[in-house]
Structures are given as C-alpha cells and as structure tokens.
N, C-alpha and C positions, 0 to 999 in steps of 0.2 A: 382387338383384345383389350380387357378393359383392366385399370390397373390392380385388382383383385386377381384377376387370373394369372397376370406377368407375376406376380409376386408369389401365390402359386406354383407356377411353373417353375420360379426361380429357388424356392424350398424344394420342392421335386430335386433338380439339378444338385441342388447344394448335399441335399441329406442322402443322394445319391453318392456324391463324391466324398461325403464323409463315410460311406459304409464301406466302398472300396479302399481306402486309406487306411479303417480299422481293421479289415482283415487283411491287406498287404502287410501292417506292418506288426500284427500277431505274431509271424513268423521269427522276426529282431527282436519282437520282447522273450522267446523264448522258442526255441528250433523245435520241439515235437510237442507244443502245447498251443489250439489253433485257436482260432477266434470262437468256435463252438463251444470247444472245449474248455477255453477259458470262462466262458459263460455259464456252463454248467457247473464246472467246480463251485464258482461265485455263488449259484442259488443253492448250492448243497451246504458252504459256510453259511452263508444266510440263513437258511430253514433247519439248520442243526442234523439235515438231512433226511429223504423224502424217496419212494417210491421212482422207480424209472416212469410208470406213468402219468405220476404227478410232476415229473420233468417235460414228458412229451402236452400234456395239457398245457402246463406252464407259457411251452413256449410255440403252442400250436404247431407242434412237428409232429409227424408221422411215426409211430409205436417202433419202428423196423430202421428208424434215422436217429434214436436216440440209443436204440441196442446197442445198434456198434460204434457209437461213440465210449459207451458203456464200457462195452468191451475194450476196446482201444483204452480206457484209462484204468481199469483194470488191470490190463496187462501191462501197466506202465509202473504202475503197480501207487499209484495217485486216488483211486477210489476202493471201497471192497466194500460188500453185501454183510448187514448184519440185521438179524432177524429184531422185528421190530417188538417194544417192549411189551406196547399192549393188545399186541397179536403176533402170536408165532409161528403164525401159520405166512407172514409177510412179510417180505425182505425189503429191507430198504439198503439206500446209498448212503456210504459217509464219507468224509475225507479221512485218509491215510497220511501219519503224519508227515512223508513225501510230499503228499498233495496241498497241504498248509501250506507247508515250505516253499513250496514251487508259486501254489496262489499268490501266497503273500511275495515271494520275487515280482513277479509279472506283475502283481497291483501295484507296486511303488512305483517301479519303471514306468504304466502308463500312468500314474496321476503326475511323475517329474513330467514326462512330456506333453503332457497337458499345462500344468504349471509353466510352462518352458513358451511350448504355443502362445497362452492368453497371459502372459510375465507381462506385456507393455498395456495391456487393456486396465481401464479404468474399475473402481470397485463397482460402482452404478452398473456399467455393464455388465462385468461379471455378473452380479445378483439379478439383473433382466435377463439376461441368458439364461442360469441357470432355470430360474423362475418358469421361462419360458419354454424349452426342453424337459423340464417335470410336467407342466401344464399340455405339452403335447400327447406325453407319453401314458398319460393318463388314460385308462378305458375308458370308451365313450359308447352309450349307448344310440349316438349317431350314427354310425356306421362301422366299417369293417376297418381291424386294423392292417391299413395297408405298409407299414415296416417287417412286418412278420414276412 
C-alpha cells in the first residue's frame, strides 16, 4: 500500500469515528433533538427558511426521510409551515421561536466542546484544519460525495 492510500484509509477511519461521535453525542447536547435534526433546524436558520425539498436536495436524502423528520419537529413544536411570500401556492419551513431557542442551546454546547477538544492545539493548526475540512467539504465536480 503506498503511502497515499494509508493516509486515505486513515481519513476513512478517522472521519468515520468523527461521525459516530457526532451523533452519539447529539443526544447529551439535547435529549429529543438528533444529529439530523439538529442539521436541519441549522440550514433552516441559515437560509431564512426553504421548502422540505430543498432540504431533501440540500442534503441528498430521500423526499419520505426528510417528511418525518419534518413532522417530528413539527410536533415538537421547533419548525411550522408558512406559506411562502412569493408564491402561495408553496409552503415553506421556518423556525419557531422554540426552535431558535433550542438551535441556539445545542450550538453553543457543541462549539464549547469543540473549543474544549482543540483548547491545547496550536493557532497554525486550528487555521489548517479548519482550512482543510472547508476545503474537503467543498462540492467537487470529481466525484461523488461520499459523507452524505
């Protein structure tokens, strides 16, 4: 194996064990708000709020896997449908001031423990990491996004 591939293999490994880590511990930042969920509230603050199918595009999920997360924050009473301004014929998603609240919980708790994790790293590192995880996450007309 040549050391291209080990290194490779070892992002594999690594960005594998970070994704299990982020949804284990979704559940400690906040007991009925998941790792999805938490996702989607974030692109609905984000974009001022959007369409369930421009959530299921967004995040290359399946029309029928975004419904009921839909539903589930809905009922939680964290998102609600409001008809969109310049068509009313189209419901979009917003947050409910619930859902602010709660985002905005969960987002401080993970960026402390983030802060908390990378507290002894150096500033150089920080900024190549980050650097480096933007530059990953980046659409690439290479190939297929394999994190989705």
């Amino acid at each position: 194996m040549s050391a291209a591939e080990r290194s490779v293999e070892t992002i594999h490994r690594e960005l594998t064990a970070f994704a299990r880590r982020a949804r284990a511990s979704a559940g400690r930042m906040h007991p009925e708000l998941s790792l999805v969920s938490y996702t989607l509230l974030g692109h609905l603050e984000d974009s001022g709020g959007c369409r369930a199918t421009d959530l299921a595009a967004h995040y290359a999920l399946d029309k029928s896997t975004v419904s009921r997360q839909v539903t589930a924050l809905e009922r939680a009473g964290l998102i609600e449908r409001r008809l969109a301004a310049e068509d009313h014929r189209v419901q979009e998603l917003h947050l409910t001031e619930a859902g602010t609240r709660i985002l905005a919980q969960v987002t401080e708790r993970r960026r402390e423990a983030f802060r908390d994790r990378l507290a002894d790293w150096p500033e150089e590192d920080l900024a190549r990491f980050a650097d480096y995880l933007a530059r990953y996450n980046t659409p690439s007309a290479a190939g297929p996004d394999l994190a989705d």
